[in-house]
C-alpha positions as CSV (number, residue, x, y, z in Angstrom):
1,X,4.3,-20.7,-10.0
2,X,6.8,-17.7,-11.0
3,X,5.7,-15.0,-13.1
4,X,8.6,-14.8,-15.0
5,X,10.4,-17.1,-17.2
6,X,14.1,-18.5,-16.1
7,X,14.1,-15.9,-12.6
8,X,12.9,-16.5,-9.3
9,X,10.5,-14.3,-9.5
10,X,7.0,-13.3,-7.8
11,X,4.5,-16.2,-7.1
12,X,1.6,-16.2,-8.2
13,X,-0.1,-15.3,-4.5
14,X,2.1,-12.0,-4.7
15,X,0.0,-10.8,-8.0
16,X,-3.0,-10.4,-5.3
17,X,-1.0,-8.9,-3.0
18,X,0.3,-6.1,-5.0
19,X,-2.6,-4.8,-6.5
20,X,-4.7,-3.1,-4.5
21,X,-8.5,-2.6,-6.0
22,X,-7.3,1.3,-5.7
23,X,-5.9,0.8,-9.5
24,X,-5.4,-1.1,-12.5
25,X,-2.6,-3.3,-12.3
26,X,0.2,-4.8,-14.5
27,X,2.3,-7.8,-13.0
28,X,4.6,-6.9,-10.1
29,X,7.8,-7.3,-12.5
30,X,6.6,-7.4,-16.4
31,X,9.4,-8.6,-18.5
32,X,10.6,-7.2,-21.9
33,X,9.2,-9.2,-24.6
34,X,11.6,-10.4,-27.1
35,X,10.7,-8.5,-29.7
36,X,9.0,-4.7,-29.5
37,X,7.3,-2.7,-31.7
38,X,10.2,-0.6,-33.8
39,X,11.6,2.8,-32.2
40,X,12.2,4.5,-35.2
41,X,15.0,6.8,-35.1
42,X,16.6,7.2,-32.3
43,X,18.1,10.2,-30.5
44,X,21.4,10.8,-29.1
45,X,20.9,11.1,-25.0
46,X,21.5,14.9,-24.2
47,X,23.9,16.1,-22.0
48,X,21.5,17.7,-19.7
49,X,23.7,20.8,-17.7
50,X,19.8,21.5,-15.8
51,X,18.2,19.7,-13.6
52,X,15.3,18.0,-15.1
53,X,12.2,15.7,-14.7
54,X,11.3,13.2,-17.6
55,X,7.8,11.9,-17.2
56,X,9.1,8.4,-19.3
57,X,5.4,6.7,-18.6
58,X,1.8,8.1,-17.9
59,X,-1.7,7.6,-18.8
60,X,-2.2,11.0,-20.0
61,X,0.0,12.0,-23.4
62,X,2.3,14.4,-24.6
63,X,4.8,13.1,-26.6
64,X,2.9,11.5,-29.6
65,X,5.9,9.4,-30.5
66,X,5.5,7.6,-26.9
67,X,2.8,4.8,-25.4
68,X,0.2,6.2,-23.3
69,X,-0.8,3.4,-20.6
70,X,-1.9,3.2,-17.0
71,X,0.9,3.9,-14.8
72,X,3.7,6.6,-13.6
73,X,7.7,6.5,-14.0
74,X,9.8,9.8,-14.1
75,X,13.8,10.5,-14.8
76,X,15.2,13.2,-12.5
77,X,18.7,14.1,-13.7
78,X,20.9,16.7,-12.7
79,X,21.4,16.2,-8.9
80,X,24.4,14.1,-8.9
81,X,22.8,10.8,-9.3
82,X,20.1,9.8,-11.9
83,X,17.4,8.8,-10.2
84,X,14.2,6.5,-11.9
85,X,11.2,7.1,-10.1
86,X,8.9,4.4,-10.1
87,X,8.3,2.0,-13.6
88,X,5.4,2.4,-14.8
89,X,3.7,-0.5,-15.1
90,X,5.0,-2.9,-18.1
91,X,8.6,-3.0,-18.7
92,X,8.2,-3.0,-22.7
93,X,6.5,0.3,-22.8
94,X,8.9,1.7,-20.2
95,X,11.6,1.0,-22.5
96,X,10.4,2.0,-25.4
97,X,9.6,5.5,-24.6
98,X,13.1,5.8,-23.4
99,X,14.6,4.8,-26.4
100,X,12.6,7.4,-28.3
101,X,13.9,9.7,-25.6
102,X,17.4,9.0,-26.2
103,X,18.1,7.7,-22.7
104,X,20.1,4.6,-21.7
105,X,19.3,2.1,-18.8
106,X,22.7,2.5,-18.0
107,X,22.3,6.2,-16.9
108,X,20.3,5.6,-14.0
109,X,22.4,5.1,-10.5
110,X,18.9,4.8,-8.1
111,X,15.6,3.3,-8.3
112,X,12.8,4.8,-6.0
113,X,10.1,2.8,-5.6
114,X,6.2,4.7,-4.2
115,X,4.3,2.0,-3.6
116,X,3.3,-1.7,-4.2
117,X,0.9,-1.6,-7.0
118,X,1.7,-3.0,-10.5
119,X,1.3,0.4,-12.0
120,X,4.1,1.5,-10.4
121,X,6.8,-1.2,-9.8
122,X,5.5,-3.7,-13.3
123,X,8.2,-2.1,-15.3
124,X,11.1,-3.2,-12.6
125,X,12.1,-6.2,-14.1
126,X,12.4,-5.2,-17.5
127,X,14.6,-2.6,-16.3
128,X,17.0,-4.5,-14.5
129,X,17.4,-6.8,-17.1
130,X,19.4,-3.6,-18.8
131,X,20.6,-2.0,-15.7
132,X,21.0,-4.0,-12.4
133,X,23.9,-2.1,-11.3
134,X,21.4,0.1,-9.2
135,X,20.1,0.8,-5.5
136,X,16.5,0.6,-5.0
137,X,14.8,2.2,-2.2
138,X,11.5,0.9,-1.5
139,X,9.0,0.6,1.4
140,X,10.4,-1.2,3.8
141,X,6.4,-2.7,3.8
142,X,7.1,-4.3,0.4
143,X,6.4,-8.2,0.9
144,X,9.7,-9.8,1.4
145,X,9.8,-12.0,-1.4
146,X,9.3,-9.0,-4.1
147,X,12.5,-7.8,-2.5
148,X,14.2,-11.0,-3.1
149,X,13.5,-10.8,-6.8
150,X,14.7,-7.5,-7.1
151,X,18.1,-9.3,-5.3
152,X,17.7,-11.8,-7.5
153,X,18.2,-9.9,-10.5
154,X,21.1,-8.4,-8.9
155,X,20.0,-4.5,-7.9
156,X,20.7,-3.6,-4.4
157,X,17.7,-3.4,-2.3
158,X,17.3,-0.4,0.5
159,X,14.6,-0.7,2.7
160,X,12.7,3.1,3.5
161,X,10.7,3.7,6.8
162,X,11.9,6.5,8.2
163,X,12.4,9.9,6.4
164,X,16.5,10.7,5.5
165,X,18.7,12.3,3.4
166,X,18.8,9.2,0.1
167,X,22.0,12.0,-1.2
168,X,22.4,15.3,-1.4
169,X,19.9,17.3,-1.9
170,X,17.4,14.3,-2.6
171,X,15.2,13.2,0.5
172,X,12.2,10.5,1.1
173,X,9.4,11.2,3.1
174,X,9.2,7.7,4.5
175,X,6.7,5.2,4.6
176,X,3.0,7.3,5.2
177,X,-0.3,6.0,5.2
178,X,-1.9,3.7,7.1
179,X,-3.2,1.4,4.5
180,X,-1.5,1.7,1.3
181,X,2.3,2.7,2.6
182,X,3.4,5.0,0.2
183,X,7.0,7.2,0.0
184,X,7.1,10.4,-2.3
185,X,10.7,11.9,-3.3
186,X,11.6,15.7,-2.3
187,X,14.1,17.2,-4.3
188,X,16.0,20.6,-3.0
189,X,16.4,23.7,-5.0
190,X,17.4,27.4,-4.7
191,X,13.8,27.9,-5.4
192,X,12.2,25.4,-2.7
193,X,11.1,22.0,-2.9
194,X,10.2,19.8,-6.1
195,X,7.6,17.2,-4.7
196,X,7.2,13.9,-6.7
197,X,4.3,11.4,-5.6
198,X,3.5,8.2,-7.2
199,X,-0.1,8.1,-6.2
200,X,-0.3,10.2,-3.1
201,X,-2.5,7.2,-1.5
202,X,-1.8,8.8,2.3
203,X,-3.3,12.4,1.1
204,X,-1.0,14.5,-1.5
205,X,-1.6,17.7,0.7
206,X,-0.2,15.5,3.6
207,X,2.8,14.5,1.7
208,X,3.7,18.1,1.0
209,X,3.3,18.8,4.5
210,X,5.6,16.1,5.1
211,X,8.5,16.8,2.8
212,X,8.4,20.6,4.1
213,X,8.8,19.2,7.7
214,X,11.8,16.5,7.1
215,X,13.5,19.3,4.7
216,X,13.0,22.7,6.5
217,X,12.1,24.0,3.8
218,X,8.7,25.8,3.9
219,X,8.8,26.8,-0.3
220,X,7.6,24.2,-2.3
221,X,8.5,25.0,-6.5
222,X,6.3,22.0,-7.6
223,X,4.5,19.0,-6.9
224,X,4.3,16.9,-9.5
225,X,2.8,13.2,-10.0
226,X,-0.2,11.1,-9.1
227,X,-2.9,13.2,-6.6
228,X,-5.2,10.0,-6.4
229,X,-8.1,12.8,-6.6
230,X,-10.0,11.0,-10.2
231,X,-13.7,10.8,-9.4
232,X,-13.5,13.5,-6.7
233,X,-16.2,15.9,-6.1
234,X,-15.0,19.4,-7.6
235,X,-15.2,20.6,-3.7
236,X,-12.7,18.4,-2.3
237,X,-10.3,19.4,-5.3
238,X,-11.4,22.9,-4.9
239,X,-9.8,22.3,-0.9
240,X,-7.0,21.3,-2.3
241,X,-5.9,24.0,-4.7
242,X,-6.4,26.0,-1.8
243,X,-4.3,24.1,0.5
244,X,-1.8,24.1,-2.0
245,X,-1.4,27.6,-1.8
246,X,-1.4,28.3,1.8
247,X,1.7,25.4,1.5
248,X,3.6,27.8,-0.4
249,X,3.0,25.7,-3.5
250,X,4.8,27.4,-6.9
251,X,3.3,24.9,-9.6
252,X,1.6,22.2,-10.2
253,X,2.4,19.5,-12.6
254,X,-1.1,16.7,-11.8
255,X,-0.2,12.8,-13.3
256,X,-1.6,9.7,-13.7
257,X,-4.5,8.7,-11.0
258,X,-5.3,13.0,-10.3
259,X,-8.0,12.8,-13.1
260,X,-9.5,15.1,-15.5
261,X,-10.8,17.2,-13.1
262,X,-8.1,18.0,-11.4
263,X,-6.1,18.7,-14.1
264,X,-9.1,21.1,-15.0
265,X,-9.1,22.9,-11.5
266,X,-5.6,23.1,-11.3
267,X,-5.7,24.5,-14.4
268,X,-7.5,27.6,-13.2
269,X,-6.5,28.2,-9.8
270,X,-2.5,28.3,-10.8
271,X,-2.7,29.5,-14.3
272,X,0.9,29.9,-15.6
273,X,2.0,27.9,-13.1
274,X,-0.2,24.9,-13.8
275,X,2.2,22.5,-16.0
276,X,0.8,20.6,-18.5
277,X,2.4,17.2,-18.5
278,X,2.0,13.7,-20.0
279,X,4.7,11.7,-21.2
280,X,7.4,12.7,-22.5
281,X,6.8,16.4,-20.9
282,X,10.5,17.4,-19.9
283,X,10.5,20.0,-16.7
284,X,13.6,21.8,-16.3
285,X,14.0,22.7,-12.5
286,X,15.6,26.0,-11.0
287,X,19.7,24.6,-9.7
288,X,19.9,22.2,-6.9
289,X,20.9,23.4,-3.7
């Protein structure tokens, strides 16, 4: 039974398959509903001369304008290609907050998926339904018929299990983990490496190890996204921080699944350099390499 209306979409079975008990999960695709709740007014897109990171959906807020719910999707822009980082997980919400943003659909030329859960790929189909001229890279461990939705909707799909170059300047890590396969996105700059993890499922301090060892680059400028550290003992997050710096870690923007307490750690051990974000937090990085 498909999940969505008129598409050959996700069976029913798939719903099971993509949400792991790790997080709360939307459908696989969640489509836009035929009426939303109203904008308001609208601003025009800026022409962005910086690099930058949108956070467009998160559980934590900063933008008051925007809805808060369970999930992660940023906008990178600035590197040659606009890249959508995961999709939060409804695509309603997703596209609401980038209306209020002043961004188009049509903007983005690549999809980069993290990981299978709902939180993180629910938005998909919503999106496409506005913008299917795209590539998406996901998991190459991404159950064949989600792929064939995303097809069906007419994106491109690219399948990611090794680490490579996605364009200049703009790498993936790979599939990591040995349960929940998981790729994070390293981005290039004069000032080292921007770090952006969905959930960081495999280990975030592993996935900064990672992107420094498929980059050669041993700065890292920021890491930014889900830590998957809520409900962790103060300790372990303590480790962490400290890892952090002996990676060469610049700042810290914690997402989505990193919890309260993280954000509260992080807070004290980088200070100025801790970034507080939620969405609708615009970071504006140092120039791409």
């Amino acid at each position: 039974m498909p999940l969505l209306k008129g598409r050959e979409m996700i069976p029913l079975f798939a719903l099971l398959l993509f949400c792991g008990a790790t997080a709360p999960c939307a459908p696989p695709f969640s489509a836009t509903p035929s009426s939303s709740p109203s904008a308001g007014p609208e601003r025009m897109a800026q022409n962005f001369k910086d690099s930058t990171i949108t956070i467009l959906y998160d559980n934590n807020r900063f933008d008051p304008r925007l809805k808060t719910e369970w999930g992660f999707s940023c906008l990178v822009r600035g590197l040659g290609k606009t890249i959508l980082f995961d999709t939060g997980g409804d695509g309603a919400a997703l596209l609401f907050n980038m209306r209020q943003l002043g961004i188009e659909p049509a903007e983005v030329d690549a999809v980069v998926l993290s990981h299978i859960h709902g939180d993180h790929t629910g938005g998909l189909g919503g999106f496409l339904e506005k913008n299917s001229h795209v590539v998406v890279y996901l998991p190459g461990s991404f159950p064949g018929n989600f792929k064939k939705a995303v097809m069906s909707l007419g994106a491109r799909v690219e399948e990611v299990l090794e680490a490579k170059e996605l364009f200049p300047g703009a790498y993936t890590t790979g599939e990591l983990g040995g349960g929940i396969r998981e790729q994070a996105l390293a981005l290039k700059t004069t000032e080292g490496l921007v770090v952006i993890t969905g959930c960081a499922h495999p280990g975030i301090v592993s996935m900064v190890r990672k992107a420094r060892e498929i980059t050669g680059e041993d700065r890292v400028y920021l890491v930014i996204g889900g830590f998957h550290l809520g409900g962790e003992p103060p300790s372990r997050i303590e480790s962490i921080a400290k890892e952090f710096r002996l990676l060469s870690v610049q700042k810290v923007a914690p997402c989505h699944c990193s919890g309260d307490g993280t954000r509260k750690v992080f807070r004290q051990r980088f200070g100025a350099d801790y970034i507080e974000s939620g969405v609708g937090k615009i970071i504006t990085l140092p120039t791409s390499e």
